[in-house]
C-alpha positions as CSV (number, residue, x, y, z in Angstrom):
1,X,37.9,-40.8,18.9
2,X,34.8,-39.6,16.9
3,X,32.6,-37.0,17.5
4,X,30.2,-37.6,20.0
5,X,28.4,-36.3,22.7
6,X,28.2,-39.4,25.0
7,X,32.1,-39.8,24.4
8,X,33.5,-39.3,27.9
9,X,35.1,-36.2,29.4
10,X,38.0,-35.2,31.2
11,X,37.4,-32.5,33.8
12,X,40.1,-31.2,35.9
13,X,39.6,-28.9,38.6
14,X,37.0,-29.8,41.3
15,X,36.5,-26.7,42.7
16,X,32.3,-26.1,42.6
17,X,32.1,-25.5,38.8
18,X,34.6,-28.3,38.1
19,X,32.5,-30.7,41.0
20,X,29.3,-29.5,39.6
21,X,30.0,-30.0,36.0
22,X,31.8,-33.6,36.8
23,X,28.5,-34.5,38.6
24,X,25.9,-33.4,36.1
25,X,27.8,-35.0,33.2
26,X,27.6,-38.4,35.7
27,X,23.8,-38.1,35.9
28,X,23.1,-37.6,32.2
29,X,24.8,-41.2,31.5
30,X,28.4,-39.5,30.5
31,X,31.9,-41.1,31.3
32,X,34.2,-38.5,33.2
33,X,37.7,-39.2,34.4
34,X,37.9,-36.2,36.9
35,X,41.4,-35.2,38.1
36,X,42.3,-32.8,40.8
37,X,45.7,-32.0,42.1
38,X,44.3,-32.0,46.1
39,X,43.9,-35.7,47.9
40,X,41.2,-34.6,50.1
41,X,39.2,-33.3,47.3
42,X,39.3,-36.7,45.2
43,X,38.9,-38.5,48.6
44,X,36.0,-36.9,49.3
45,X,34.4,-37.1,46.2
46,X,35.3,-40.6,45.0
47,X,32.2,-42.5,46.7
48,X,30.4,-40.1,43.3
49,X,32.7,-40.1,40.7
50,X,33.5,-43.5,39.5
51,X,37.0,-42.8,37.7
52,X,38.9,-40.1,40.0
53,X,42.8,-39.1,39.8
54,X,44.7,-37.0,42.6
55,X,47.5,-35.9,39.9
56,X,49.2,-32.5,38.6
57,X,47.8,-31.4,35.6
58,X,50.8,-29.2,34.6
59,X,52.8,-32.2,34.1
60,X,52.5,-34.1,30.2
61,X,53.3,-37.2,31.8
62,X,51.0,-37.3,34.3
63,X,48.4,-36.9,31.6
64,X,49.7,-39.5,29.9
65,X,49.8,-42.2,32.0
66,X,46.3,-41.3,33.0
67,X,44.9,-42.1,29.4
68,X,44.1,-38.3,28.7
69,X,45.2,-38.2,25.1
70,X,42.7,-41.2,24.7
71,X,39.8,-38.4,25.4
72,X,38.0,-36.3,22.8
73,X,36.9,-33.6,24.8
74,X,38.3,-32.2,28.3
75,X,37.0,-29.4,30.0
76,X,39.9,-26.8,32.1
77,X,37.9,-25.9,35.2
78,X,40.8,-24.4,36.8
79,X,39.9,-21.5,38.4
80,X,41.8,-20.0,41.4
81,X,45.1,-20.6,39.9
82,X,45.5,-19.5,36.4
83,X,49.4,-20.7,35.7
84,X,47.8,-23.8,36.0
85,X,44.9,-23.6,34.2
86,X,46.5,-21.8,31.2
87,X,49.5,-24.5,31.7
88,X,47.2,-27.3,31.5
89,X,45.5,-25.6,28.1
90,X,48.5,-25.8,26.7
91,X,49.6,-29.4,27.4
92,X,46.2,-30.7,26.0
93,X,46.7,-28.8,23.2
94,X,50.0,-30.5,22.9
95,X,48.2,-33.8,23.2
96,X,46.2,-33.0,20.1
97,X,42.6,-32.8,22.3
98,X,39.6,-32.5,19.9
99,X,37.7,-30.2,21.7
100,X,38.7,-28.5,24.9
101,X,36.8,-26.4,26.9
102,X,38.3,-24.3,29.5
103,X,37.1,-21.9,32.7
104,X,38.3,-18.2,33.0
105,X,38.4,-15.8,35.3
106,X,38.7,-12.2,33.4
107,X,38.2,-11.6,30.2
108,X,42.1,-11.1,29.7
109,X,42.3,-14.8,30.9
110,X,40.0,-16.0,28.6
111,X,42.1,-14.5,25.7
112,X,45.1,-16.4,26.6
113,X,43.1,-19.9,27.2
114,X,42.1,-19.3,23.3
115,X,45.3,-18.5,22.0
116,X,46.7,-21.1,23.1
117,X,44.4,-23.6,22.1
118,X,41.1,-23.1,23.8
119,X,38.3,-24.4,21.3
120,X,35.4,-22.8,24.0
121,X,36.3,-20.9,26.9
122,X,33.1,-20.1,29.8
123,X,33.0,-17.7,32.0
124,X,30.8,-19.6,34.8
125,X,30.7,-16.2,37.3
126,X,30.0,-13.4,34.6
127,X,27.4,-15.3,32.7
128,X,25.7,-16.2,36.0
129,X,25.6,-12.5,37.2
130,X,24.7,-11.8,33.7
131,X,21.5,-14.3,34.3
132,X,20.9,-13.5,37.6
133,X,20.8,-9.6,36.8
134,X,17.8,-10.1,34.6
135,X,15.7,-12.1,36.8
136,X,16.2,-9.6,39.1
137,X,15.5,-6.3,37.4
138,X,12.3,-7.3,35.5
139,X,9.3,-9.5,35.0
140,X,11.6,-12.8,33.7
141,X,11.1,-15.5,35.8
142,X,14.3,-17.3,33.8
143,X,16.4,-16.4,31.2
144,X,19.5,-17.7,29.2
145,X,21.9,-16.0,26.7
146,X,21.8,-18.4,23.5
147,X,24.3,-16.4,21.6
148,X,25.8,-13.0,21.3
149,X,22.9,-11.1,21.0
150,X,20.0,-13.5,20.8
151,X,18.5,-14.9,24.1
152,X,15.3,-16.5,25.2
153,X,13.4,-15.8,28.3
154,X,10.5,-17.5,30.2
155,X,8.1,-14.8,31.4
156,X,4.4,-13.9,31.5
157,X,2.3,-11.9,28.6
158,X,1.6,-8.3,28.5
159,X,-1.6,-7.3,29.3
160,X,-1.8,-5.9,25.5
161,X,-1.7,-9.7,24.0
162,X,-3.8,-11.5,26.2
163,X,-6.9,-13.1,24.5
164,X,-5.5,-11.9,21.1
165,X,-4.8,-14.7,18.6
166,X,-1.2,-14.8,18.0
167,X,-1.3,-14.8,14.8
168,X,-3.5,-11.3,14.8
169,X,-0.9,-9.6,17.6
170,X,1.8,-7.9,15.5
171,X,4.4,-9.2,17.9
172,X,7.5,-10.3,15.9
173,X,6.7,-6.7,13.8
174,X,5.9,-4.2,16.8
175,X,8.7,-6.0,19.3
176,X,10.2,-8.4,17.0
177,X,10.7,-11.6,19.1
178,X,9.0,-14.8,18.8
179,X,6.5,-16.8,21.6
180,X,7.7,-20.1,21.2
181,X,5.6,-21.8,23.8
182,X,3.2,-21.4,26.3
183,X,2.2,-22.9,29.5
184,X,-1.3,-23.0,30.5
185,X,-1.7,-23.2,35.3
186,X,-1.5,-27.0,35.9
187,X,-0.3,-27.7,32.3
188,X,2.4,-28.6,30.4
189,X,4.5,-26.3,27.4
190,X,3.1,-26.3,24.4
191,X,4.0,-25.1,21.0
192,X,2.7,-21.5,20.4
193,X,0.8,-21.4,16.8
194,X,-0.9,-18.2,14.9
195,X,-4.2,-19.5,16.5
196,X,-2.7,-19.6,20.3
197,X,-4.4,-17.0,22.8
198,X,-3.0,-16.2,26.1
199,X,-4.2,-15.6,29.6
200,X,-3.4,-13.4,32.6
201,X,-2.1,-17.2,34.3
202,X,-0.4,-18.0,31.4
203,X,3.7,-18.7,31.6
204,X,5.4,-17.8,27.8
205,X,8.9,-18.2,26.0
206,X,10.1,-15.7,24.1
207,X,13.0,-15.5,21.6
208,X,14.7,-12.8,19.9
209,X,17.4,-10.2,20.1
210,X,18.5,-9.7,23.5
211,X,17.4,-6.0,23.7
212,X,13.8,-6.9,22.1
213,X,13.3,-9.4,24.8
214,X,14.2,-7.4,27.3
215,X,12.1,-4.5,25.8
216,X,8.9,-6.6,25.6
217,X,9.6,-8.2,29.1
218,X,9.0,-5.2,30.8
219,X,5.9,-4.4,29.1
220,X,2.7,-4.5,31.7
């Protein structure tokens, strides 16, 4: 199966990230065949998900007969029970999966998933404490980790660049991140350029380093 993002997905696991994700995939317009080894749970959620299995994931066969090998990409959302969710890993990387993505628990969990054929593994709790840790200790009103070490925040300008052009501010050399957009009250984002000035009711993105956002969101 080619590479493509509307190609559908298996999830397994329907515990809240597994439900969650299943759902959001649903409402973007993406195919899911969601399994779950608990009848009560696909009961209750098959009035949502269109294409729902109760079956065990540890077993090949199962998989087979359910068309899984058929899928290029299948998300592990296995969480309480990590023979299962490192036994399942395992069996779709037997079944020559494309792309699998799989939940863990600890980091030492996470390892294993990826050594035993793993292509992403997410770590839905740490990365939300991670998230929620920032909006809480400082002026960020959201936040997300974009990659190791580079993030980009939504937050509100220092009193030192307001009614500065942009382009006059010394920002990316004196803090060195990036405002990417602004929001104006009662408007919509819009690009930032050199010639953008901000106000006290303004709402900005900011890219850069994670330590240089989080320096210049704490500016007053």
């Amino acid at each position: 199966m080619a590479d493509n993002n509307s190609d559908p997905v298996v999830v397994i696991g329907l515990g809240r990230f597994g439900t969650s994700l299943a759902l959001e995939l649903i409402r973007r317009g993406t195919e899911v065949l969601a399994i779950d080894n608990r009848p009560k749970v696909t009961q209750s959620l098959a009035g949502h998900i269109t294409q729902i299995a109760t079956a065990d994931s540890t077993d090949i066969e199962a998989l087979r007969q359910l068309g899984v090998p058929d899928f290029y990409r299948a998300v592990v959302a296995i969480g309480g029970d990590v023979e299962a969710s490192i036994l399942t890993t395992s069996l779709l990387a037997e079944l020559e999966i494309d792309d699998i993505w799989a939940k863990a628990i600890s980091i030492q969990h996470g390892r294993i998933l990826n050594r035993i054929g793993a292509h992403h593994v997410v770590f839905p709790e740490h990365d939300m404490g991670e998230r929620v840790a920032h909006l809480v200790s400082g002026r960020l009103m959201d936040y997300m980790q974009v990659d190791e070490n580079f993030a980009l925040a939504k937050t509100t300008p220092p009193k030192e660049y307001v009614g500065i052009p942009l382009g006059r501010s010394n920002l990316r050399r004196k803090y060195g991140v990036t405002i990417v957009a602004v929001k104006s009250p009662d408007e919509e984002f819009t690009y930032a350029t050199a010639d953008t000035e901000l106000t006290y009711g303004d709402v900005i993105l900011v890219s850069g380093r994670t330590e240089e956002v989080e320096r210049f969101a704490e500016l007053p």
